[in-house]
N, C-alpha and C positions, 0 to 999 in steps of 0.2 A: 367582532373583536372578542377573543378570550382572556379573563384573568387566570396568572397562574401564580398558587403560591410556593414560591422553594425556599425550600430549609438547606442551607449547608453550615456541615460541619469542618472548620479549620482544621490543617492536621498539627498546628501549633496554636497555641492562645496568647503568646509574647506580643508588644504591644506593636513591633516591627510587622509584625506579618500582616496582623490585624490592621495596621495602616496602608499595606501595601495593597490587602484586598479592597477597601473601603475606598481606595483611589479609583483601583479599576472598576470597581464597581460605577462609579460618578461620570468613567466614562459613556455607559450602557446606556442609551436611551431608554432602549425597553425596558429600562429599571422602572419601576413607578415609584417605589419606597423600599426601604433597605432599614430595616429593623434590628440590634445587636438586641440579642434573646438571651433566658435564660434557661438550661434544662441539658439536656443530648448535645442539640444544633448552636452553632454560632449567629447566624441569622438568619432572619426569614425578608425573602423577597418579593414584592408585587409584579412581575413580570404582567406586559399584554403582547399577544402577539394575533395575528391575524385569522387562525384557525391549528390545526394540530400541525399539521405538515410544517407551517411556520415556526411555531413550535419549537419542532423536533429541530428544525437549524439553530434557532435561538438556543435551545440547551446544548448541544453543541458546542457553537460558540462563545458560551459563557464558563464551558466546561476547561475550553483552551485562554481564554483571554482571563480568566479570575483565575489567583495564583492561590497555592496552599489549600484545596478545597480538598480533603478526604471523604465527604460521602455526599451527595446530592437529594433529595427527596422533591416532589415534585406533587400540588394539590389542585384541583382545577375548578377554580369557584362557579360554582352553579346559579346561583345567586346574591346580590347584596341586600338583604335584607333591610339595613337601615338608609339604603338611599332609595326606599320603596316610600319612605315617610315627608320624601322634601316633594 
């Protein structure tokens, strides 16, 4: 199992849009957590998927099922440091 972090940017910040992503997003299993950020990105997401190829369907289909997403960025954790300490 892979962690991935994605950053998307809304292409609107009204409170309509943002609520219409935050639904769909609730749909996604593979969400693990859905973070509203501050900076460039609208949020940052915990995705896990099974390996890359899994992946690359999941972004995909997050690509077509999250509505108002103008840029996508994509991070792929290598490690969790602090769940090295439980």
């Amino acid at each position: 199992m892979i962690d991935v972090m994605v950053d998307i940017c809304l292409d609107h910040q009204a409170c309509d849009h943002r609520a219409r992503f935050e639904e769909a997003v609730r749909r996604c299993p593979e969400v693990r957590e859905c973070l509203l950020v501050t900076h460039d990105m609208s949020y940052r997401l915990r995705v896990q998927a099974h390996g890359l190829e899994s992946f690359e369907t999941l972004r995909r289909t997050l690509a077509e099922r999250l509505p108002g997403m103008k840029r996508m960025c994509t991070t792929f954790v290598l490690r969790d440091v602090l769940k090295e300490r439980a």
